[in-house]
N, C-alpha and C positions, 0 to 999 in steps of 0.2 A: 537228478536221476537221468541226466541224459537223453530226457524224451524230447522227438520232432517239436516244434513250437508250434504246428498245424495242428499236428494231435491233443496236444495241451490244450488249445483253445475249443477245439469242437467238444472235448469232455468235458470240459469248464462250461462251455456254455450250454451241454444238453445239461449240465449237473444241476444251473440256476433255470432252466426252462422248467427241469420235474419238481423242484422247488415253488416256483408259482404254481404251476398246476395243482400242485398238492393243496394249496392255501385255497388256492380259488373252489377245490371243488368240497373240501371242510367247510369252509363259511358257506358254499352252496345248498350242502347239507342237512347243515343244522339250523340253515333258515326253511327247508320243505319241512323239515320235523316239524316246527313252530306253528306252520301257517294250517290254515283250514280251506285251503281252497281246494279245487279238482288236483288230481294228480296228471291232467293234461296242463293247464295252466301254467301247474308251476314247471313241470318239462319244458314248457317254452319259455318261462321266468330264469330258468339256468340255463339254456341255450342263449335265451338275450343278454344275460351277462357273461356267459364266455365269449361272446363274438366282440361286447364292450369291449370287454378288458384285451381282447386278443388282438381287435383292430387297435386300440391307441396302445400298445403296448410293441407296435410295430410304428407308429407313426413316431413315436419317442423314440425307437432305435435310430430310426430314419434321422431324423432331424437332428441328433446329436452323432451321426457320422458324417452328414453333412455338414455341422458345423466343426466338428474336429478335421476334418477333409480341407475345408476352407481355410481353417488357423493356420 
C-alpha cells in the first residue's frame, strides 16, 4: 500500500498494545465476578496486576531491543 514505514509500525504496535489490553482486562473481569471479596480489594487486585503485567511487559521490550541492538 505504499504507506510510511514509521506509520506502519506505530499502527502495528498500538494495534498489539489494545490487544493485551483487552485480554488483561477479560481475565480481570471475570476473576471480580468469581471472587467474594470487597469491591475495594479487588480494584487494587486489578490495578496490581496491570502494573505487573505493564512493568514486565516493558522490561521484555527492553531487553530484547537491547539485545537485538547488540547482535
Amino acid at each position: 500500500m505504499d504507506a510510511d514505514e514509521n506509520l506502519y509500525a506505530i499502527v502495528f504496535g498500538e494495534s498489539i498494545f489494545n490487544d493485551a489490553i483487552s485480554i488483561v482486562m477479560y481475565k480481570t473481569v471475570i476473576s471480580m465476578g468469581e471472587s467474594d471479596s470487597s469491591i475495594i480489594s479487588q480494584i487494587g487486585s486489578a490495578a496490581g496486576k496491570f502494573l505487573v503485567i505493564f512493568i514486565g511487559s516493558i522490561l521484555v521490550g527492553a531487553m530484547t531491543a537491547l539485545i537485538v541492538a547488540f547482535i
